[in-house]
C-alpha positions as YAML, in Angstrom:
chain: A
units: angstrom
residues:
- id: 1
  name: UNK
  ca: [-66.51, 28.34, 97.32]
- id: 2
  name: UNK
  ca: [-67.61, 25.25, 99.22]
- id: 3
  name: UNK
  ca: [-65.57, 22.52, 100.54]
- id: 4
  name: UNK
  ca: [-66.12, 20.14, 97.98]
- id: 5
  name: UNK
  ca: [-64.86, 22.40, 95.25]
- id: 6
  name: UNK
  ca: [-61.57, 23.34, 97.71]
- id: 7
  name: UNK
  ca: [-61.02, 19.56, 97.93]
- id: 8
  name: UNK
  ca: [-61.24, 19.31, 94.39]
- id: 9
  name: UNK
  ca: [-58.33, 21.84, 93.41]
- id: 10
  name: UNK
  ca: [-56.29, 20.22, 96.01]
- id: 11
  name: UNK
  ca: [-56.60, 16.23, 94.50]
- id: 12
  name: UNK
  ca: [-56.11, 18.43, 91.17]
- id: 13
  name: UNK
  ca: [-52.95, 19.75, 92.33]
- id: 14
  name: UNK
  ca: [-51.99, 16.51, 93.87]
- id: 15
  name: UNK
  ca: [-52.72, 14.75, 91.11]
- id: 16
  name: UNK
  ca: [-50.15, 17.01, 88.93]
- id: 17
  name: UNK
  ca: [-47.26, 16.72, 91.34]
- id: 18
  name: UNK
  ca: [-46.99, 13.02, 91.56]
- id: 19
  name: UNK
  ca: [-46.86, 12.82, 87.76]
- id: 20
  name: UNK
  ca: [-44.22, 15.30, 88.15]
- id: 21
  name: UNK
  ca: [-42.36, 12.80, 90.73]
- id: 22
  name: UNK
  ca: [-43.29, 9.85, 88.42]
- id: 23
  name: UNK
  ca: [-41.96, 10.82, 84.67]
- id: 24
  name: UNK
  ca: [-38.51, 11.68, 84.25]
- id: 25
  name: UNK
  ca: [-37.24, 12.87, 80.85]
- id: 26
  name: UNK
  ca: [-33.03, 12.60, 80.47]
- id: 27
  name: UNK
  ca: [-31.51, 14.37, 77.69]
- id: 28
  name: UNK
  ca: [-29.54, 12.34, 74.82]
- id: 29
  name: UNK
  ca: [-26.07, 11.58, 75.67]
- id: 30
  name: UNK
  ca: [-26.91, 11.67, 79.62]
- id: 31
  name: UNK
  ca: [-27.53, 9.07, 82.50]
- id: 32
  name: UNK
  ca: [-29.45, 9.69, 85.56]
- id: 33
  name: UNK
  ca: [-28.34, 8.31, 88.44]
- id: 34
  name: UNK
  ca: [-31.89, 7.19, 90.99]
- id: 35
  name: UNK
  ca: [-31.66, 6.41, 94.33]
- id: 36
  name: UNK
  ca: [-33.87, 5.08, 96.80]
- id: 37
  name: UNK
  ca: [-33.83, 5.77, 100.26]
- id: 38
  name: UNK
  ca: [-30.15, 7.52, 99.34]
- id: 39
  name: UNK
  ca: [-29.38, 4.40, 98.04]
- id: 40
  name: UNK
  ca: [-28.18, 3.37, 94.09]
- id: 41
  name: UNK
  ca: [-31.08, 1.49, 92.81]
- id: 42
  name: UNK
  ca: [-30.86, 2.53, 88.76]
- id: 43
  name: UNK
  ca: [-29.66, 4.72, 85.96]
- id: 44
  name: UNK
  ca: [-31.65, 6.30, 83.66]
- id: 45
  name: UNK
  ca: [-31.19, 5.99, 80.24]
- id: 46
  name: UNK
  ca: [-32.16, 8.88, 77.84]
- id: 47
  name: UNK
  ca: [-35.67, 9.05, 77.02]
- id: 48
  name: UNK
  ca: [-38.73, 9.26, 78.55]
- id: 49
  name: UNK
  ca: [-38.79, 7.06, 82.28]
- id: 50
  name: UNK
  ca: [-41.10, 6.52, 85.20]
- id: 51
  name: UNK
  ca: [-39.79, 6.63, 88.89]
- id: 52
  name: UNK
  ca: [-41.81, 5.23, 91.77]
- id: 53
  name: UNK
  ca: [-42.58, 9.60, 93.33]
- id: 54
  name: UNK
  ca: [-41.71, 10.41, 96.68]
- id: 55
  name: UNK
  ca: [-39.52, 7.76, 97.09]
- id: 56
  name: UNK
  ca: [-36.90, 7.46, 94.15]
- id: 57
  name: UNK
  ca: [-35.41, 10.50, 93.50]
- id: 58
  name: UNK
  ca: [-32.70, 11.64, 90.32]
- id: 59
  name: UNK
  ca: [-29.94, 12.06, 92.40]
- id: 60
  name: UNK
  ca: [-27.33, 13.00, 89.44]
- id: 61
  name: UNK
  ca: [-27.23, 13.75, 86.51]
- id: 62
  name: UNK
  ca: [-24.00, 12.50, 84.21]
- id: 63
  name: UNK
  ca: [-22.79, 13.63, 80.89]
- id: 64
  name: UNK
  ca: [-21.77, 10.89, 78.55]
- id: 65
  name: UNK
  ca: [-20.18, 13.16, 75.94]
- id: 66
  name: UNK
  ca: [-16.37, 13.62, 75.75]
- id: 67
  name: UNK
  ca: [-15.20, 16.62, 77.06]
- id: 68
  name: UNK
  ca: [-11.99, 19.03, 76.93]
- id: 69
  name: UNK
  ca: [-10.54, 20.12, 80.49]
- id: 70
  name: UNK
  ca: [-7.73, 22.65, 79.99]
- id: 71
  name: UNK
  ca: [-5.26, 23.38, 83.04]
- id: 72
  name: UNK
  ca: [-3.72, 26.46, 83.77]
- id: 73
  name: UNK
  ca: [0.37, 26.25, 83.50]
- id: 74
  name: UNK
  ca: [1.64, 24.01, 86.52]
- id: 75
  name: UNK
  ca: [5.81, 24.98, 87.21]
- id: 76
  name: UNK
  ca: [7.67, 22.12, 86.40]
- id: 77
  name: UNK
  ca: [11.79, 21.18, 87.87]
- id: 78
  name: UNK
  ca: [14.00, 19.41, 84.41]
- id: 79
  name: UNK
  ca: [16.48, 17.15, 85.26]
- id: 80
  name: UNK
  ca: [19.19, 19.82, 85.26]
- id: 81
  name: UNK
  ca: [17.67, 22.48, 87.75]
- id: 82
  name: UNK
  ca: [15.49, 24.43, 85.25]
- id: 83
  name: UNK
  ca: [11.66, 25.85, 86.04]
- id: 84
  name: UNK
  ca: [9.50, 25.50, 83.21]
- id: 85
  name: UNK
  ca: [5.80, 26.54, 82.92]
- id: 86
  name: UNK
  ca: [3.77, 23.46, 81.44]
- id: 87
  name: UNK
  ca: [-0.09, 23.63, 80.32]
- id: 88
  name: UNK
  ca: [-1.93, 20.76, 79.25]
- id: 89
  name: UNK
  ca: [-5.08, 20.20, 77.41]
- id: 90
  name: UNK
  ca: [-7.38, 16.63, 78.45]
- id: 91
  name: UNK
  ca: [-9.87, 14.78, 76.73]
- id: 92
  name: UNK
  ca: [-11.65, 12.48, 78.64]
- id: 93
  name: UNK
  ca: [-15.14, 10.41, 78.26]
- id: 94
  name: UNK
  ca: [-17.35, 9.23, 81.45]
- id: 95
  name: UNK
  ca: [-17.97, 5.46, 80.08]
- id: 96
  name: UNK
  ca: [-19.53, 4.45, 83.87]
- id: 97
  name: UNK
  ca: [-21.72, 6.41, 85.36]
- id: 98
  name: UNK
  ca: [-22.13, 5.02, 88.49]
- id: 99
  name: UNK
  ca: [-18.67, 4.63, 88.86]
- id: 100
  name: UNK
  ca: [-17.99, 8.37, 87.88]
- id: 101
  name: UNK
  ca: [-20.79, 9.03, 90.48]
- id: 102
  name: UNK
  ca: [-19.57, 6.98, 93.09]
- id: 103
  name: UNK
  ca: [-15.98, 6.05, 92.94]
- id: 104
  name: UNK
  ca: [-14.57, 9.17, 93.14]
- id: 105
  name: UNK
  ca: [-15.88, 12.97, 94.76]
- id: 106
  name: UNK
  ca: [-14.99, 15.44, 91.26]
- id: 107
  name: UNK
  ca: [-13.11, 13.93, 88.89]
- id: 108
  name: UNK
  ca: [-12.29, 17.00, 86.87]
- id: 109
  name: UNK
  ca: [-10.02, 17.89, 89.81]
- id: 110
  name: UNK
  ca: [-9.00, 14.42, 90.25]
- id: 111
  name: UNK
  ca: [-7.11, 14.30, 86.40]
- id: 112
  name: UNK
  ca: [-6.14, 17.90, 87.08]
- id: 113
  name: UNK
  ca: [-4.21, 16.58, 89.94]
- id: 114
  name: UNK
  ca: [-3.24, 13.32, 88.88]
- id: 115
  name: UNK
  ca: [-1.68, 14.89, 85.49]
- id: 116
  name: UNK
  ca: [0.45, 17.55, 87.42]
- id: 117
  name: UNK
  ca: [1.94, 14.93, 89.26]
- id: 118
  name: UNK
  ca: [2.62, 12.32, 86.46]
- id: 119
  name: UNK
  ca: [3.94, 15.15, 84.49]
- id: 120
  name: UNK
  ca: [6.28, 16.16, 87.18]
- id: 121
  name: UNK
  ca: [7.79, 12.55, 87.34]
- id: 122
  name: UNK
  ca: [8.04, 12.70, 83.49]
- id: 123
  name: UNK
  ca: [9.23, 15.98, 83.10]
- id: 124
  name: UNK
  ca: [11.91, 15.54, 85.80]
- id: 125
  name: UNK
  ca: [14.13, 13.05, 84.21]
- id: 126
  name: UNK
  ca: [14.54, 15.20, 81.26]
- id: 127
  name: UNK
  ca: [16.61, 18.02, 80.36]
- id: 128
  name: UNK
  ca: [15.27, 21.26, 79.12]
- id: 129
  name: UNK
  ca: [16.51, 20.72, 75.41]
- id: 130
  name: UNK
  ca: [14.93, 17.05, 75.68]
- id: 131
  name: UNK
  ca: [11.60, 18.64, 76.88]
- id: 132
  name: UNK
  ca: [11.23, 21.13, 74.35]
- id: 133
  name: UNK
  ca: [11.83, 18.49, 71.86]
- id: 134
  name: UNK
  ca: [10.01, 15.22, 72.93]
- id: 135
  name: UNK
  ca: [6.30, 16.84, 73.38]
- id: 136
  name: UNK
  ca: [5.16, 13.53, 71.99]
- id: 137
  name: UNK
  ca: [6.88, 11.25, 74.22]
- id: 138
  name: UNK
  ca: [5.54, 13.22, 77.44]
- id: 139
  name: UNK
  ca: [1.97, 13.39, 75.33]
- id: 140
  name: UNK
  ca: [2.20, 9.25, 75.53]
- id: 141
  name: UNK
  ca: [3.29, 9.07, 79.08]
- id: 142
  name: UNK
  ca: [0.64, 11.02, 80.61]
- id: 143
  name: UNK
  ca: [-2.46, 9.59, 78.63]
- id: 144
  name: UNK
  ca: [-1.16, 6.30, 80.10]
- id: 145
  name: UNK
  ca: [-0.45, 6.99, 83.51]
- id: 146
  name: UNK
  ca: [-4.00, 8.31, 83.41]
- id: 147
  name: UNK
  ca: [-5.18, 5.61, 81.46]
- id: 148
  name: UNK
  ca: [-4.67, 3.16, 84.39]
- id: 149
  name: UNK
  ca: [-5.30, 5.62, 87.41]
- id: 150
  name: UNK
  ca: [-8.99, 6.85, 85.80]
- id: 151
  name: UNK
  ca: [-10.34, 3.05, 84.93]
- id: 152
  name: UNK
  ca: [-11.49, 2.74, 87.88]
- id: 153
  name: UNK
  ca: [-13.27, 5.82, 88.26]
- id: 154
  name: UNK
  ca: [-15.75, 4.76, 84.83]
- id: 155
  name: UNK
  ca: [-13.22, 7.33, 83.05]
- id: 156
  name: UNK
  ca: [-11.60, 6.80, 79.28]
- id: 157
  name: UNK
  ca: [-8.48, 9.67, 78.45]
- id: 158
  name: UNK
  ca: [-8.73, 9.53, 75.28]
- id: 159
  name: UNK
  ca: [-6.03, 12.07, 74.36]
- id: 160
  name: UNK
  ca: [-3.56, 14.23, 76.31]
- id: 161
  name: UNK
  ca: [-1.80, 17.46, 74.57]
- id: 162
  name: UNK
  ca: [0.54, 19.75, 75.74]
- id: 163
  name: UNK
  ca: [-0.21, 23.60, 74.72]
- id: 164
  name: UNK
  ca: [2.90, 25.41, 76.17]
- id: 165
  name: UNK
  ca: [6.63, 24.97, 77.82]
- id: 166
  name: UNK
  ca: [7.60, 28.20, 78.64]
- id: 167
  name: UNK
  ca: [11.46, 28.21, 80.06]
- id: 168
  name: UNK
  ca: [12.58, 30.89, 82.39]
- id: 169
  name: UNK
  ca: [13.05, 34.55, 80.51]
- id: 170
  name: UNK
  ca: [16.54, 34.07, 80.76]
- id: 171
  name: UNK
  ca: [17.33, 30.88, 79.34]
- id: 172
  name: UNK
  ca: [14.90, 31.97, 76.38]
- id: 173
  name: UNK
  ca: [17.26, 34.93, 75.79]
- id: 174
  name: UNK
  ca: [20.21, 31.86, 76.06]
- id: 175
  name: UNK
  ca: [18.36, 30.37, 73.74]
- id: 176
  name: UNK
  ca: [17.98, 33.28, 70.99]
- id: 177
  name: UNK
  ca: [21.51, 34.27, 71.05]
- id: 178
  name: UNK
  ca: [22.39, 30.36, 70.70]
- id: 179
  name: UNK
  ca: [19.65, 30.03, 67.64]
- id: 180
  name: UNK
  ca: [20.62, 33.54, 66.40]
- id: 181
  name: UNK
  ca: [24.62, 32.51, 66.39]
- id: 182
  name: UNK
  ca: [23.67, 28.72, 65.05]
- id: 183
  name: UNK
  ca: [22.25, 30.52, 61.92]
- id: 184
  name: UNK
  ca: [24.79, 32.81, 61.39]
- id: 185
  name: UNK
  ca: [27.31, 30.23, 61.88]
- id: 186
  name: UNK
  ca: [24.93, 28.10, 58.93]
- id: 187
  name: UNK
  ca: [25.25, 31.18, 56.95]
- id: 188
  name: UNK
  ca: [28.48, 32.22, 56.96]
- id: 189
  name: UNK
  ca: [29.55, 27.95, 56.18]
- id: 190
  name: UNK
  ca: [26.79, 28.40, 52.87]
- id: 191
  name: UNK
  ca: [28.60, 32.41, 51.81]
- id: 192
  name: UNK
  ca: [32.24, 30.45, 52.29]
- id: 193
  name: UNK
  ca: [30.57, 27.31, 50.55]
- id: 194
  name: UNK
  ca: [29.49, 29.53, 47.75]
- id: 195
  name: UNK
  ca: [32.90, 31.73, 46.93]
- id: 196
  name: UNK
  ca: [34.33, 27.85, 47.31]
- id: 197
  name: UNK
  ca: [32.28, 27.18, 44.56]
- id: 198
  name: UNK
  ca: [32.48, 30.72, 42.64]
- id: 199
  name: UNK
  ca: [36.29, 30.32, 43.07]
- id: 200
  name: UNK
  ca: [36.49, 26.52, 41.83]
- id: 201
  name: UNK
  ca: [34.08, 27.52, 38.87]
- id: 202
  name: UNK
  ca: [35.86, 30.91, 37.82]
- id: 203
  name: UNK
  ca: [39.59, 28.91, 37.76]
- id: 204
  name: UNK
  ca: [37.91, 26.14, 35.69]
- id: 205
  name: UNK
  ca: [36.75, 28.88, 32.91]
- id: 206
  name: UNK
  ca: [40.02, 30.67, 33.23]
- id: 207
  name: UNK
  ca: [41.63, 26.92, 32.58]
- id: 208
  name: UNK
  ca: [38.97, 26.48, 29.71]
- id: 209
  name: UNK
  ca: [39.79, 29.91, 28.33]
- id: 210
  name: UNK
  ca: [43.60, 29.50, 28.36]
- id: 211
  name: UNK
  ca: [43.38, 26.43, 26.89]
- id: 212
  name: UNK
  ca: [41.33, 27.77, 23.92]
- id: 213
  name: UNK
  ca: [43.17, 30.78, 23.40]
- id: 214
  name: UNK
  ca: [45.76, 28.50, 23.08]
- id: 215
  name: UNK
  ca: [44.28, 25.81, 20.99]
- id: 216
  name: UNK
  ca: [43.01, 29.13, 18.39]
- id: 217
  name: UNK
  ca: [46.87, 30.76, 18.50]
- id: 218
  name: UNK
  ca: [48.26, 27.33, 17.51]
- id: 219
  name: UNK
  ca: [45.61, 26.91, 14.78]
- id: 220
  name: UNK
  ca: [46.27, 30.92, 13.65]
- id: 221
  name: UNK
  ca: [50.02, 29.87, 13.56]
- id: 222
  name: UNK
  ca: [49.74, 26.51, 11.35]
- id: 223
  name: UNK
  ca: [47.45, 28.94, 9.00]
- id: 224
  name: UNK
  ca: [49.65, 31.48, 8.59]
- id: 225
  name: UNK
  ca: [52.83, 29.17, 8.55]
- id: 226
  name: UNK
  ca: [51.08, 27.76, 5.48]
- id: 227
  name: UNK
  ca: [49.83, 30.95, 3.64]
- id: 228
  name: UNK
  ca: [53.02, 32.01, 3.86]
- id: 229
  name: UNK
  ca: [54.13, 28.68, 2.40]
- id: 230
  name: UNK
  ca: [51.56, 29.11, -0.19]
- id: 231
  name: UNK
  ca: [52.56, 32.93, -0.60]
- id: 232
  name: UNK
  ca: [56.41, 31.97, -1.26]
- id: 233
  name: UNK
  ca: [55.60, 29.14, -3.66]
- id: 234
  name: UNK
  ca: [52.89, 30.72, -5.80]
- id: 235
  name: UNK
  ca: [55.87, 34.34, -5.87]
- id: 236
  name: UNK
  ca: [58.39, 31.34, -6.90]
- id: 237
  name: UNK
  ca: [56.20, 30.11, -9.61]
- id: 238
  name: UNK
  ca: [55.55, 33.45, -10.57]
- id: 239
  name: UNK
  ca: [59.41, 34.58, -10.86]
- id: 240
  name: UNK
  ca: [60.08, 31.29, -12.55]
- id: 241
  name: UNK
  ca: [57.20, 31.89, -15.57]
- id: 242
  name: UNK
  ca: [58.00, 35.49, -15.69]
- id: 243
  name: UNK
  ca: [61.88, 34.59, -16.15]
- id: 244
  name: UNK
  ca: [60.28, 32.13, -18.75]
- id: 245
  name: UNK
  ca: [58.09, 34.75, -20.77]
- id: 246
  name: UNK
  ca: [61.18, 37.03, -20.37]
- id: 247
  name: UNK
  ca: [63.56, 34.66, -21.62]
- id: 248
  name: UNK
  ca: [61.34, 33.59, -24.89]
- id: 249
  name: UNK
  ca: [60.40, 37.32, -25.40]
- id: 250
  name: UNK
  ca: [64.12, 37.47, -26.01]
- id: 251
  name: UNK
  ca: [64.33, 34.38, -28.39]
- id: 252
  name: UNK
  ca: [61.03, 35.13, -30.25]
- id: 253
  name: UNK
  ca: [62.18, 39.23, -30.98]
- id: 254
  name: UNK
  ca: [66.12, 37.93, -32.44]
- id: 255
  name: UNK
  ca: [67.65, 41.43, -30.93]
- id: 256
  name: UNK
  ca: [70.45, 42.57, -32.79]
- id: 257
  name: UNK
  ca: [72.89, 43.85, -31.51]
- id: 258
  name: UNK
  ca: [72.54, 47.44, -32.28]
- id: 259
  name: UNK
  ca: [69.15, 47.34, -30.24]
- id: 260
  name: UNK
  ca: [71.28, 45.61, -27.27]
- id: 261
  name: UNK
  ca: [73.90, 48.71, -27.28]
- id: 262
  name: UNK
  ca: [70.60, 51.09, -27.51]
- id: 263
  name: UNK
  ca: [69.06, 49.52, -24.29]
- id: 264
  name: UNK
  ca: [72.57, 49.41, -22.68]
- id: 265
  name: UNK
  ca: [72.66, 53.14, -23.19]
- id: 266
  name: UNK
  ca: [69.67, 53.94, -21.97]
- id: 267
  name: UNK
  ca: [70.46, 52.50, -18.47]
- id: 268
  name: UNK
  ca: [73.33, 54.37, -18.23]
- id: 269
  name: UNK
  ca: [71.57, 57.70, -16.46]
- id: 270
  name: UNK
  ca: [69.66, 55.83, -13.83]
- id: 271
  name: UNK
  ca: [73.32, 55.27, -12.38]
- id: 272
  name: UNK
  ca: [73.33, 59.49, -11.42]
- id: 273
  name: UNK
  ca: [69.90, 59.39, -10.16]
- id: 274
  name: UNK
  ca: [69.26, 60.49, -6.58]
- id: 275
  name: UNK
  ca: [70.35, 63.55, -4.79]
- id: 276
  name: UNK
  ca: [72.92, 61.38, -3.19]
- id: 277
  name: UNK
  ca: [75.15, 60.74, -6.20]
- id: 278
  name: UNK
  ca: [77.83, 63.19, -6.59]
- id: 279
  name: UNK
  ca: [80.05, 61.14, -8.17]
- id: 280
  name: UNK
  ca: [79.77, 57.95, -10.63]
- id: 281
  name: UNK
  ca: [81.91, 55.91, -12.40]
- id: 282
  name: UNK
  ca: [82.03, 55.23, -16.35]
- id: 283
  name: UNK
  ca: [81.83, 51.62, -17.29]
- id: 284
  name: UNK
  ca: [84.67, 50.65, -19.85]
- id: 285
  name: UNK
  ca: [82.18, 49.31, -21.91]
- id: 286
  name: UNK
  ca: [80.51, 52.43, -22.87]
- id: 287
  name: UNK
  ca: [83.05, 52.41, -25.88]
- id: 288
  name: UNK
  ca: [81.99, 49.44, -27.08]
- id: 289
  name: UNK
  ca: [78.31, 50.23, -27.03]
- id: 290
  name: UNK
  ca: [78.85, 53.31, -29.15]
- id: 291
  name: UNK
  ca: [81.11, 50.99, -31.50]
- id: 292
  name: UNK
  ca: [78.03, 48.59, -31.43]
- id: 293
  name: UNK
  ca: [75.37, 51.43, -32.34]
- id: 294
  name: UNK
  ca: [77.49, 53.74, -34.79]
- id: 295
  name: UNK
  ca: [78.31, 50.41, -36.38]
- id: 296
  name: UNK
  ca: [77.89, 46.59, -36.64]
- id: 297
  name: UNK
  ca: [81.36, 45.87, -36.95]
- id: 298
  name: UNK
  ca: [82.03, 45.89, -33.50]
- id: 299
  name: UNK
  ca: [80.44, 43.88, -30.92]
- id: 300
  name: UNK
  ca: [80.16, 44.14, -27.24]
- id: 301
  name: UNK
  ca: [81.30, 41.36, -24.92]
- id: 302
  name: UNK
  ca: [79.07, 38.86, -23.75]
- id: 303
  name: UNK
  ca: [75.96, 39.44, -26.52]
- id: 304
  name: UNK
  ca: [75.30, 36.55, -28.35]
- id: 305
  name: UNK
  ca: [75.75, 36.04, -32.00]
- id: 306
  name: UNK
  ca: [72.89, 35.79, -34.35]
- id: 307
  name: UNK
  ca: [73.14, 32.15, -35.09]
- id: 308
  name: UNK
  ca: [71.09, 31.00, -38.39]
- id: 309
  name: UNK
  ca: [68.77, 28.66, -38.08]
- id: 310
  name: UNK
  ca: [64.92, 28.20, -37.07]
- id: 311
  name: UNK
  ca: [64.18, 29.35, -32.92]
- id: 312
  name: UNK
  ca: [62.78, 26.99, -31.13]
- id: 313
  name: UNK
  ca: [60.08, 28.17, -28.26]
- id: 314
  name: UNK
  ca: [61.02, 27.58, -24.65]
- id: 315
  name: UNK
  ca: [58.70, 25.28, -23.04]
- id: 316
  name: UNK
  ca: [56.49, 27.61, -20.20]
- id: 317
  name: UNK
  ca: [55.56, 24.49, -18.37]
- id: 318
  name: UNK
  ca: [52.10, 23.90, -16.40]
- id: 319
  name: UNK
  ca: [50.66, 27.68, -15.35]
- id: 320
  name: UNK
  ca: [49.67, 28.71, -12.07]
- id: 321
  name: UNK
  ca: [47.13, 28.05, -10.14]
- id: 322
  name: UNK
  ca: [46.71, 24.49, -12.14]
- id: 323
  name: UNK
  ca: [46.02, 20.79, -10.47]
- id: 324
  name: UNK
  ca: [49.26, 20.24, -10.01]
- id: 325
  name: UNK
  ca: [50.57, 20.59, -6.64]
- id: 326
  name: UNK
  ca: [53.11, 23.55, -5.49]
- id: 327
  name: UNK
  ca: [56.05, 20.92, -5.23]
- id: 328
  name: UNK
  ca: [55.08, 19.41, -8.80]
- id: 329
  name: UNK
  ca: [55.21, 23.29, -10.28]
- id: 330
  name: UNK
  ca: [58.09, 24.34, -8.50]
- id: 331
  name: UNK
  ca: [59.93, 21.66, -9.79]
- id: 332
  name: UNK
  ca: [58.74, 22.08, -12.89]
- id: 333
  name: UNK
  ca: [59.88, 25.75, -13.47]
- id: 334
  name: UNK
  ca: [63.25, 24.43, -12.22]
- id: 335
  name: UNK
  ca: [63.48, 22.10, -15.01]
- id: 336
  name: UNK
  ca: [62.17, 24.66, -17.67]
- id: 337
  name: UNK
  ca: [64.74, 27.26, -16.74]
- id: 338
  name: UNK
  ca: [67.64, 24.80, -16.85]
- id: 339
  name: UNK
  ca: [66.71, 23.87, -19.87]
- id: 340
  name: UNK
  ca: [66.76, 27.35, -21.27]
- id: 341
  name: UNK
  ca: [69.85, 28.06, -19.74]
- id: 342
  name: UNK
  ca: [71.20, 24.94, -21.48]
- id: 343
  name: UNK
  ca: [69.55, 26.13, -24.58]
- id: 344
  name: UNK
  ca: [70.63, 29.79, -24.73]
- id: 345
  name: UNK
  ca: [74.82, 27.85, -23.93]
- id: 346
  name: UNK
  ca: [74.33, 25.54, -26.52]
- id: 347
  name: UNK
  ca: [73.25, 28.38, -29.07]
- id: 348
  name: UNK
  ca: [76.61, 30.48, -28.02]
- id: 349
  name: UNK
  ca: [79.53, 28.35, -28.16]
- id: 350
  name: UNK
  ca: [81.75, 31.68, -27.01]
- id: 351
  name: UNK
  ca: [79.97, 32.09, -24.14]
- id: 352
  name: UNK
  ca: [81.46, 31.68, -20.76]
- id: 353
  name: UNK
  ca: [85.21, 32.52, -21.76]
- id: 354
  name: UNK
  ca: [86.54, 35.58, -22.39]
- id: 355
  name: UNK
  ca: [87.06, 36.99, -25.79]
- id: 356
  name: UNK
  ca: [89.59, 39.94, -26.66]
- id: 357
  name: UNK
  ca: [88.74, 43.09, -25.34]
- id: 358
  name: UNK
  ca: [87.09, 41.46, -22.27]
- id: 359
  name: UNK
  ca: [87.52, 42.83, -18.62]
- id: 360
  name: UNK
  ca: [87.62, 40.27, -16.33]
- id: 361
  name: UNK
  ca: [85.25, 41.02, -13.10]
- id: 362
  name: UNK
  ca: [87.56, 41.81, -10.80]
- id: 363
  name: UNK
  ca: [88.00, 44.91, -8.95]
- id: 364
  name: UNK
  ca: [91.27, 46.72, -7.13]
- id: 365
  name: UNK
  ca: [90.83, 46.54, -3.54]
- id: 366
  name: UNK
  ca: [92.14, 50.03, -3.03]
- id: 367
  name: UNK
  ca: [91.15, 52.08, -5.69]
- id: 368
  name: UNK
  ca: [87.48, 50.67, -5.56]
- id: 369
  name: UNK
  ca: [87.08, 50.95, -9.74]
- id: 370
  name: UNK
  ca: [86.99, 48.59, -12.49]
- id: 371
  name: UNK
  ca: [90.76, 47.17, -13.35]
- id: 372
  name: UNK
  ca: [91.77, 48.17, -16.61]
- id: 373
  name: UNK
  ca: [91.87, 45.46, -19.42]
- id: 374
  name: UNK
  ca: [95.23, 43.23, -19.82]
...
């Protein structure tokens, strides 16, 4: 190989070094920061860019996207004496890149840092129950706290979150037993609310029910107070037409009065009926029924004459079970049998006082028997 070829392949190679020095090619969403002489002349944008070689060199380069820092738990003193493990999550956005570069050494560490400390301060002027329960209220006092410190530093928080507050293992256990005897205490008020209720509910139907059963008794009573009302008037309207029918069978046959003394006799045995009857007593009258039915001369006391003359039929009045009310029928078979009674006196102008060979209806108070006739 002669020289001239050996010089060649070096200018080659020199050539492809300084266009390595000149073009610079920065990623999308990243700045490069160029100095000259180890001083800040420019930034790079993303994209294709040429550099003066050997003398400006890419010093840094700085990611533009947001990113998510996450700290490991930091111990944190409450207001009333109580440890409590804190971790945090950051996200931040590098909006200066000189600034980022230049302002501050590695600010990753620096918001590690400044957010332990800021939530220290926060986190100390609250109690524990006020830190487990205002997450967002220490959320908005860190991301502006850092806010204001990381302006400066071409740095934009944009959110600040807190992952975990772990409290000492004891005051967890405190705080199960206090939980665990808060829901009891929830559940035994709701099982007393509920017999309350079941108790309130069971005396109102027991009310309802008495006052039903009462309500349906009354009713029952007023129903049967009037069927029996009904029953007694509709048996009274029946006596009073059968007394009626009875009373113009009579008129309509014209007994004699040897058929009276017949059916006189023939009542006579069902006096000495029953085991119990050892010893009965003989009407006086029994001689005057034999008189009547051996012969018509005689006549027994208190059967009326035959009286010539046509019979006139006893008015039966309105029958039962007709429009007329109960009060308008009983009244009405009051009527008809006064009338017959008035009838049947009219027709027998002996009756009612005594004729000879009458016994008068008294009895001897120490014999027991019939008196004997005067």
């Amino acid at each position: 190989m002669t020289v001239v070829g050996v010089l060649l392949i070096l200018l080659l190679l020199l050539v492809v070094v300084v266009l390595g020095r000149t073009v610079r090619i920065v990623p999308q969403a990243r700045a490069g920061i160029v100095e000259r002489f180890g001083k800040y002349r420019t930034t790079l944008p993303a994209g294709l860019n040429i550099v003066v070689p050997f003398i400006d060199r890419v010093r840094y380069m700085i990611d533009l996207r947001e990113q998510v820092v996450s700290f490991p738990p930091q111990p944190v003193i409450t207001q009333d004496n109580l440890v409590v493990s804190i971790d945090t999550v950051i996200y931040f956005q590098v909006t200066d890149a000189v600034s980022a570069t230049y302002e501050i050494a590695n600010y990753i560490q620096a918001v590690e840092q400044l957010t332990m400390t800021t939530l220290r301060n926060i986190v100390g002027g609250m109690d524990l129950e006020q830190t487990l329960t205002s997450r967002e209220e220490i959320n908005t006092g860190l991301r502006t706290v850092l806010d204001e410190a990381t302006g400066k530093w071409g740095i934009r928080v944009n959110r600040v979150e807190i992952k975990g507050i772990d409290p000492p293992p004891s005051i967890k256990d405190a705080m199960e037993k206090q939980m665990r005897a808060d829901r009891d205490k929830r559940a035994m008020v709701l099982s007393a609310e509920g017999q309350r209720q079941s108790a309130i509910l069971t005396a109102e139907g027991n009310k309802q029910s008495a006052i039903l059963n009462a309500q349906g008794e009354r009713e029952a009573a007023i129903l049967r107070a009037e069927a029996e009302r009904q029953s007694r008037i509709l048996r009274a309207q029946g006596e009073g037409q059968a007394i009626q029918t009875v009373f113009q069978a009579i008129h309509d046959g014209q007994p004699d009065q040897s058929l009276l003394a017949y059916q006189y006799l023939q009542m006579l045995p069902k006096i000495a009926e029953g085991d119990a009857n050892k010893v009965w007593i003989v009407p006086s009258e029994i001689g005057r029924a034999l008189e009547g039915l051996g012969s018509s001369i005689g006549q027994i006391p208190g059967i009326p004459k035959d009286t010539p003359g046509p019979k006139r039929r006893v008015d039966m009045g309105e029958p039962v079970g007709s429009a007329f009310s109960a009060e308008d029928l009983q009244a009405s078979a009051d009527a008809a049998v006064q009338e017959a009674i008035a009838e049947a006196e009219s027709a027998d102008p002996t009756r009612g006082a005594p004729g000879p060979g009458d016994i008068e209806p008294t009895t001897d108070g120490d014999s027991g028997g019939p008196l004997p006739p005067r």
